[in-house]
C-alpha positions as CSV (number, residue, x, y, z in Angstrom):
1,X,0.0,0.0,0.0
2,X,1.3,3.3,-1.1
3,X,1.4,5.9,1.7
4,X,-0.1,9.4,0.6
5,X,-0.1,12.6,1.7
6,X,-2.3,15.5,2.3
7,X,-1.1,17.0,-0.7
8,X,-0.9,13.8,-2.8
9,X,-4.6,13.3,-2.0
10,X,-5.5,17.0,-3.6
11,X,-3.4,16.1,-6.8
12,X,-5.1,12.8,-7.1
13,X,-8.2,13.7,-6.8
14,X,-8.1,17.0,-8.8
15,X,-6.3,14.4,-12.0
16,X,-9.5,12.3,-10.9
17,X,-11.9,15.1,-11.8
18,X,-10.4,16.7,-14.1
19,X,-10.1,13.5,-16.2
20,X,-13.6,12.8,-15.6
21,X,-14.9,16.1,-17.3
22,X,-12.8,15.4,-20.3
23,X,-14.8,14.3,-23.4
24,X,-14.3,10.4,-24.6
25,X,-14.0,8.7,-27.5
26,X,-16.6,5.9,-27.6
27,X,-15.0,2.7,-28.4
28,X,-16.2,-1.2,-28.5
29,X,-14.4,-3.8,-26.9
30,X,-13.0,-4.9,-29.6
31,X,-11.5,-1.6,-30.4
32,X,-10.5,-1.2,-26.9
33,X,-8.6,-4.9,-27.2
34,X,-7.0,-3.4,-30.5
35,X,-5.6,-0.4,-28.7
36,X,-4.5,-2.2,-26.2
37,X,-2.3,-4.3,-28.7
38,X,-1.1,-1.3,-30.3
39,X,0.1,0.3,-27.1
40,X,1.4,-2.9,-25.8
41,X,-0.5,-1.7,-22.2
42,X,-2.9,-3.8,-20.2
43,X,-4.5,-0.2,-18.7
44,X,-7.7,0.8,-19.8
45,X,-7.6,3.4,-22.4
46,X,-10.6,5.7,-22.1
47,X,-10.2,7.2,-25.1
48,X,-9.0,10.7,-24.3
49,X,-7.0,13.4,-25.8
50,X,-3.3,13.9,-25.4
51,X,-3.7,17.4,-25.4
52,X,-6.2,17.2,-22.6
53,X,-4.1,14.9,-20.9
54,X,-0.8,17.4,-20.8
55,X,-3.2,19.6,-19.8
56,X,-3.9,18.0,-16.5
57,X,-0.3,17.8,-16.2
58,X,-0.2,21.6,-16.4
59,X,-2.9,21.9,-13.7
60,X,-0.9,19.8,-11.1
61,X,2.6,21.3,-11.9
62,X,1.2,24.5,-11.3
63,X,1.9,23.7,-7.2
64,X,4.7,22.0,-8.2
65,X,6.7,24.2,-5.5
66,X,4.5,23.5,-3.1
67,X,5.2,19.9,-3.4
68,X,8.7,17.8,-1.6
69,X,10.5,15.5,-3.9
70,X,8.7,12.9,-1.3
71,X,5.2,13.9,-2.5
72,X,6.0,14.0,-6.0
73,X,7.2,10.6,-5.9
74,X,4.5,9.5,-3.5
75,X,2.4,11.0,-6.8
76,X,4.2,9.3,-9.7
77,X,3.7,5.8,-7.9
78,X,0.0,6.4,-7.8
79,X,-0.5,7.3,-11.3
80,X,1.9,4.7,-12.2
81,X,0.4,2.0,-11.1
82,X,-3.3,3.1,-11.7
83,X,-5.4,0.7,-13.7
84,X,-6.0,3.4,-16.8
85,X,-3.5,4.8,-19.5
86,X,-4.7,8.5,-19.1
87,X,-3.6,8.1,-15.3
88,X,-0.1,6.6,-16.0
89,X,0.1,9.1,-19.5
90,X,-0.3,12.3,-17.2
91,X,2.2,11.3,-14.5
92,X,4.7,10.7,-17.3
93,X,4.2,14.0,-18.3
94,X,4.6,15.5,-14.7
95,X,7.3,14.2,-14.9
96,X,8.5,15.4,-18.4
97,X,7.8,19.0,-17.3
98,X,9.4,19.0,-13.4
99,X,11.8,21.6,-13.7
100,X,15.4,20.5,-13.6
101,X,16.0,21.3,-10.1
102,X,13.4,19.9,-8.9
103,X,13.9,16.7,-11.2
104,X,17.0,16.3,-10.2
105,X,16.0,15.4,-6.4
106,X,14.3,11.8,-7.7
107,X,17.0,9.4,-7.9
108,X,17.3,7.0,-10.5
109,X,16.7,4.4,-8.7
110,X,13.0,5.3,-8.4
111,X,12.7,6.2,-12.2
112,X,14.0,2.6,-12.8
113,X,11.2,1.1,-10.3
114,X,9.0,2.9,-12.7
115,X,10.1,2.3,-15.9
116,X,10.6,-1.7,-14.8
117,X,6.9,-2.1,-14.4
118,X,6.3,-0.3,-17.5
119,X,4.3,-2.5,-20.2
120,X,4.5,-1.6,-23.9
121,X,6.3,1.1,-25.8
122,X,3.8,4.0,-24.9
123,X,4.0,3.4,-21.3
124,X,7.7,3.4,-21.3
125,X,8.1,6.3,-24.0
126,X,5.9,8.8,-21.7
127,X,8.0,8.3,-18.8
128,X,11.3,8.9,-20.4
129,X,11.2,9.9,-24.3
130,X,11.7,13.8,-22.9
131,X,12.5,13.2,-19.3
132,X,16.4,14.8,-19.1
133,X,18.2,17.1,-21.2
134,X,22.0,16.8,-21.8
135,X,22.7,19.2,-19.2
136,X,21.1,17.3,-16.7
137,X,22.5,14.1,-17.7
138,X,25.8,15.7,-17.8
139,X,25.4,17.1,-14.3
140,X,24.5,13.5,-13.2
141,X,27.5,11.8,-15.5
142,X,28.6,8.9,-13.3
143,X,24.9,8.4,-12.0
144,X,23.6,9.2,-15.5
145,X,26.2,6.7,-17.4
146,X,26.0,3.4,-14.6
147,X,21.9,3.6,-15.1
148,X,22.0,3.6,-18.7
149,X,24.5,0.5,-18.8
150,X,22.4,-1.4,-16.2
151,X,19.3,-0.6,-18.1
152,X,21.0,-1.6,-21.4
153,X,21.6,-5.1,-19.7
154,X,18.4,-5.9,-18.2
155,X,16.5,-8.8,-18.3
156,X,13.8,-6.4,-18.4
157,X,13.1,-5.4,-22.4
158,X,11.0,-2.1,-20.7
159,X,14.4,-1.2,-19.4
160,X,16.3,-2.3,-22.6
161,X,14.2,0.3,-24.2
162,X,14.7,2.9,-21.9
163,X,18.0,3.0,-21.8
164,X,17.9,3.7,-25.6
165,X,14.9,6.0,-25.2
166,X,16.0,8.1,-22.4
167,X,19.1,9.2,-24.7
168,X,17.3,10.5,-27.6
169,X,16.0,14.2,-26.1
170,X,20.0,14.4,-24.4
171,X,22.0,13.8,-27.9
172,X,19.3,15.1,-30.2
173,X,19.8,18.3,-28.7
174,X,23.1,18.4,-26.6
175,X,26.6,17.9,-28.9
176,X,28.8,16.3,-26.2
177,X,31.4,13.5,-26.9
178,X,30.6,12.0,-23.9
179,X,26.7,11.4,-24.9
180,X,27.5,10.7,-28.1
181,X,29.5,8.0,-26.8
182,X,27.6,6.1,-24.5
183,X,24.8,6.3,-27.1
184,X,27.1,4.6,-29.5
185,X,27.9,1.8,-26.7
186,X,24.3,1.4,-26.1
187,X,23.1,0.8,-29.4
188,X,26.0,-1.8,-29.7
189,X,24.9,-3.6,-27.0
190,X,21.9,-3.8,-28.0
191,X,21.6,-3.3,-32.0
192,X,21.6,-7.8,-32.5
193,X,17.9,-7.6,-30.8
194,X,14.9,-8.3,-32.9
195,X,11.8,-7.4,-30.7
196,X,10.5,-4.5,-32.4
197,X,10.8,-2.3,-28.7
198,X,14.5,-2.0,-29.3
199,X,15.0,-2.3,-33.2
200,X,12.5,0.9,-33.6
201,X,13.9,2.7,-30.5
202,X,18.0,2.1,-32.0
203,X,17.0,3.9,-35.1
204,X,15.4,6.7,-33.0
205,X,18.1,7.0,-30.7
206,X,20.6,7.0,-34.5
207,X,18.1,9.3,-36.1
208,X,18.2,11.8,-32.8
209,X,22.7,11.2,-32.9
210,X,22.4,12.4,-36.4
211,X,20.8,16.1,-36.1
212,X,24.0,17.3,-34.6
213,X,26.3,14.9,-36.2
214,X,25.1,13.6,-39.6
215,X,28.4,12.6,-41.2
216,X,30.0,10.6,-38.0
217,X,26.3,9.0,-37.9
218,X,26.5,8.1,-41.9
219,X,30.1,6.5,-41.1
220,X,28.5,4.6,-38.6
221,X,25.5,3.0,-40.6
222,X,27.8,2.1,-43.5
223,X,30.6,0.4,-41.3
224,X,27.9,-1.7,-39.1
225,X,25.6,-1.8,-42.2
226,X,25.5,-5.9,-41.6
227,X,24.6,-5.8,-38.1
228,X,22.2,-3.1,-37.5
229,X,18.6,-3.5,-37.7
230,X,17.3,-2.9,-40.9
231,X,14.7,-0.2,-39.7
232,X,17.7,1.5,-37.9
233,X,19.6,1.6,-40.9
234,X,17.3,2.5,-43.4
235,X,15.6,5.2,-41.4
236,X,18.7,7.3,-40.1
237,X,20.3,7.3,-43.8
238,X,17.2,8.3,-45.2
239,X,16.8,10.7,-42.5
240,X,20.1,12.0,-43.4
241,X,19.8,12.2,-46.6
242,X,15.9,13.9,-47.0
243,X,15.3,15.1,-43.3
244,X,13.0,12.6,-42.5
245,X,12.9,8.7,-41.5
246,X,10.5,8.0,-44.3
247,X,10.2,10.3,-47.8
248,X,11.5,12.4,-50.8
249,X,14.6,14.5,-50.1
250,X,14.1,18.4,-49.7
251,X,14.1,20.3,-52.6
């Protein structure tokens, strides 16, 4: 049983209320089974907006002071573990938009709890797809660089994922040799994988490498051409070579 607190309890049920007023798509249960499928997520999915959901997100963070590293954590567990996939959707975005300081005072221990019990792609992609920036991974460097590594060799493909996932925001945007190089070691550790969680996240993490460093990135698909997944491969070069993972180059 998850302790709560005062505040906790006012978050909760303000996300409760909030995501009750929202307006829902109607769906059957066999539509429901197919999203389900999609998402990879046993949660219900009540058929909101993401829009509406991020803006839930916005309400809560607006006490975001008011709230201990404790509380928010005590939060995140809740929503995490909730049985619907607007609940666990909206805490990943509270946690997206905590601001770096305040971020910073959740260890990563508890963001591995989470992202361990994470089911699917979406479920795992909300949590961390635009979690930490390079500066805050750089700030965190030994911390940052030993989770990352453990994730990458986890039983647990949710982790697998994330420790390709959780790069892509910090490299895309960040031009650091350091980054650049433990993204390089993670997709070699993990680039022989079929499952279609880490195939499709290598060539977003290769795609994200190559905004700031197309030619090292182009060097890089041609020498491990062979052993790359095919996605990976075919979706960075043709994102480096038209500006997008799929299409025409740019006139």
């Amino acid at each position: 049983m998850i302790s709560t607190s005062g505040h906790v309890q006012v978050a909760l049920k303000q996300i409760s209320e909030e995501i009750a007023k929202l307006p829902k798509k109607e769906m059957s249960s066999d539509e429901q089974a197919f999203i389900q499928r999609y998402l990879g997520s046993t949660k219900k999915y009540l058929g909101t907006k993401t829009a509406d959901n991020v803006k839930i997100a916005r309400i809560v963070l607006q006490e975001q002071t008011k709230h201990t590293a404790d509380d928010l954590v005590c939060l995140l567990d809740h929503l995490f573990s909730a049985n619907t996939f607007e609940e666990h959707a909206i805490g990943g975005k509270i946690f997206t938009l905590l601001k770096p300081e305040i971020r910073s005072q959740i260890p990563f221990t508890q963001l591995e709890k989470w992202l361990a019990k994470a089911k699917g792609w979406v479920e795992i992609d909300v949590i961390c797809q635009s979690s930490f920036t390079g500066a805050e991974a750089l700030a965190r460097w030994n911390d940052w660089k030993n989770k990352i590594n453990k994730f990458a060799k986890s039983d647990n493909i949710s982790l697998r994922r994330a420790s390709l996932v959780l790069q892509v925001p910090v490299v895309g945007k960040t031009n650091d040799p350091e980054l650049r190089q433990l993204a390089f070691t993670t997709i070699e550790q993990l680039k022989h994988e079929k499952d279609g969680l880490i195939t499709k996240a290598v060539s977003w993490l290769l795609r994200s490498l190559s905004v700031l460093n197309k030619e090292e990135v182009k060097d890089y698909l041609i020498k491990n051409e062979s052993t790359l997944p095919r996605i990976a491969f075919r979706e960075t070069m043709k994102k480096i070579e038209t500006g997008k993972k799929n299409g025409n180059k740019k006139k």
